[in-house]
C-alpha positions in Angstrom: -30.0 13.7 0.2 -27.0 13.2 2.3 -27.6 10.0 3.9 -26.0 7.2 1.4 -23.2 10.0 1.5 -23.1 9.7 5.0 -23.9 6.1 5.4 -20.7 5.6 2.7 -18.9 7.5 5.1 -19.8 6.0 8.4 -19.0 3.0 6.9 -15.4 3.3 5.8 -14.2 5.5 9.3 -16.1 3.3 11.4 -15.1 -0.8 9.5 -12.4 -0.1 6.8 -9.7 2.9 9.2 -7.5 0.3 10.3 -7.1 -1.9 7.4 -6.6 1.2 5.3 -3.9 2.6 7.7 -2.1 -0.9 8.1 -2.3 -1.4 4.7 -0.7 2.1 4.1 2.1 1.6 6.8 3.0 -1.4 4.7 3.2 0.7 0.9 4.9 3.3 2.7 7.5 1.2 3.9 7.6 -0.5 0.5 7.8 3.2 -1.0 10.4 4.3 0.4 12.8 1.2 0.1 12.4 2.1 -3.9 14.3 4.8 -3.0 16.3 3.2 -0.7 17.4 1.1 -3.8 18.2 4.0 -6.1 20.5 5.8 -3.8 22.3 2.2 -3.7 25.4 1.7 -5.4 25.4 -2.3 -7.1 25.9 -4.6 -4.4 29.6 -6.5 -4.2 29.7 -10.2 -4.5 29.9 -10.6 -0.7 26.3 -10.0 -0.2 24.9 -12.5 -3.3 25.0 -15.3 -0.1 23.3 -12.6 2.9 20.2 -11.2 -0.6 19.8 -15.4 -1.8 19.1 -15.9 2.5 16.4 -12.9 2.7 15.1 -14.2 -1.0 14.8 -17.5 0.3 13.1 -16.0 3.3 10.8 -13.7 1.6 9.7 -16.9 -0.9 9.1 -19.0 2.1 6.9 -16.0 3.7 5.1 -16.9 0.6 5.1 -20.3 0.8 3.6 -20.3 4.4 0.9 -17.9 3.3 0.0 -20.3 0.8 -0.1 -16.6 -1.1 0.8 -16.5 -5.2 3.4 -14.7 -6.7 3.0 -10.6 -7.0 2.4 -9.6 -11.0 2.7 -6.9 -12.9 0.5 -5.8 -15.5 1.5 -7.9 -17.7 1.2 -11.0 -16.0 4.8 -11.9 -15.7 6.4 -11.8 -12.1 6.9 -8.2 -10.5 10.3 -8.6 -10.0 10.3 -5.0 -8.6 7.8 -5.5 -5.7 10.0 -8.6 -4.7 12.9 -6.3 -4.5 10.9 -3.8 -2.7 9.8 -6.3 0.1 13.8 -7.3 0.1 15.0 -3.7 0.1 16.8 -4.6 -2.7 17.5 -3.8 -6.4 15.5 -5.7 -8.5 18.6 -6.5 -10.7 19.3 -8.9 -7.8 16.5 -11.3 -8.4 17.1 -10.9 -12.3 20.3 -13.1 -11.2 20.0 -16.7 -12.4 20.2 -18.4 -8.6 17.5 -15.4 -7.8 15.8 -16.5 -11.2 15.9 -20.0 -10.1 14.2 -19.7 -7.0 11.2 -17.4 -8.1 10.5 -19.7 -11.0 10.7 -22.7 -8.3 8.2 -20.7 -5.7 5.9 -19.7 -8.6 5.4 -22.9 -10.1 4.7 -24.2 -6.4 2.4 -21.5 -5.7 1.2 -19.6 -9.4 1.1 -16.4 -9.8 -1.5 -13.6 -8.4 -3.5 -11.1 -10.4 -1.1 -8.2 -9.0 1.0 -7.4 -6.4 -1.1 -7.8 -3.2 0.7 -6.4 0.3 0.8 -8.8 3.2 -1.5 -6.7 5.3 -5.1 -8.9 5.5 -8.7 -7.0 5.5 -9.8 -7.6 8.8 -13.3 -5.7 8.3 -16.4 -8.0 7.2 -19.3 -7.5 4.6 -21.9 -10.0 4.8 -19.1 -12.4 7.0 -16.9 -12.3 4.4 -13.7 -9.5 4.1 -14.4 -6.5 2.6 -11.2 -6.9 0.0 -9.4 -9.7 -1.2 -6.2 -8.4 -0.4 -4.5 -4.8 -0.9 -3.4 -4.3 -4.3 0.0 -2.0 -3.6 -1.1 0.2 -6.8 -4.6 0.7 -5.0 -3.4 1.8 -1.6 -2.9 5.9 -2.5 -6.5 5.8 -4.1 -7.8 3.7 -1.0 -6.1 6.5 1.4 -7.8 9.1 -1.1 -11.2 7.3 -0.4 -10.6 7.3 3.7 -9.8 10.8 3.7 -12.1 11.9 1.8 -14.8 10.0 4.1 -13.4 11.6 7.4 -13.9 14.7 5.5 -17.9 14.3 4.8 -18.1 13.0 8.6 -16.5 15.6 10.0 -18.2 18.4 7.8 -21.3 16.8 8.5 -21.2 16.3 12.3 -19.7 19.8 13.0 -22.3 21.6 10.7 -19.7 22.6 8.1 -20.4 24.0 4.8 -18.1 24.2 1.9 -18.7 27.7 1.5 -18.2 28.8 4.7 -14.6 26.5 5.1 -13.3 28.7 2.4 -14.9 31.6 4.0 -13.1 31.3 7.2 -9.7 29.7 5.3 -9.5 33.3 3.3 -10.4 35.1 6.9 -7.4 33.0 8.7 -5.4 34.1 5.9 -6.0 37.8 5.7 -5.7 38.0 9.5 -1.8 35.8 8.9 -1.2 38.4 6.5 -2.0 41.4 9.1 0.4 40.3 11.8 2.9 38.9 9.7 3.2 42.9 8.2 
């Protein structure tokens, strides 16, 4: 039976696209400053004043949101996903004034159960959001699950077997091959 397939399906093109697609534009972002940071030489002392601002910032963000402290697995505070959201190196907030003020805002606010984005589920289930929040570890396997659900939708609504999409992929090859010779 195809239907709870389809009705799975349905479901996440139709409710979850756009908080799955914010919620991507936001790890991607955060993706890429990682390697933002690497290619970054260590930063001189003239910018300690312009990072403890955008810390400050960042931890008030926080404070507004009324949102804990990201963790990582082991509990303690993900120093790295801080630095992410700064674009900086997380040696930065390893600093004792950087310390300082992460301990302050954590003791203020406590400390989540990961490292949630700011991106909000907007879709409901039963009047109440569909997620908690988007775990930035979770994002790539909730992409996964949205692509793989346009790909049942589509297959089903255009009549599309498995079969025959290999069949015509190895047909649009062979035919590529012919003119490219």
């Amino acid at each position: 039976m195809i239907s709870p397939l389809l009705v799975w399906a349905l479901r996440w093109v139709t409710d979850f696209t756009d908080d799955v697609l914010a919620a991507r534009e936001e790890w991607w972002a955060l993706y890429l400053a990682r390697h933002a940071m690497e290619q970054r030489k260590p930063f001189a002392g003239g910018q300690i004043s312009s990072r403890l601002a955008a810390l400050q910032h960042l931890l008030d963000d926080y404070r507004t949101a009324r949102r804990p402290l990201p963790t990582n697995g082991n509990g303690e505070i993900n120093a790295n996903f801080l630095a992410r959201q700064l674009r900086t190196e997380p040696s930065f907030i390893s600093r004792p004034q950087g310390r300082a003020m992460v301990r302050a805002a954590a003791a203020e606010l406590g400390l989540a159960d990961g490292s949630y984005l700011f991106t909000e589920a907007r879709a409901r289930l039963n009047g109440a959001p569909w997620l908690a929040g988007f775990d930035y570890h979770r994002v790539p396997e909730l992409s996964r699950m949205l692509q793989t659900a346009c790909y049942v939708v589509i297959a089903y609504l255009s009549g599309m077997r498995d079969s025959e999409k290999r069949a015509e992929l190895r047909l649009m090859q062979h035919s590529a091959t012919k003119t490219m010779s």
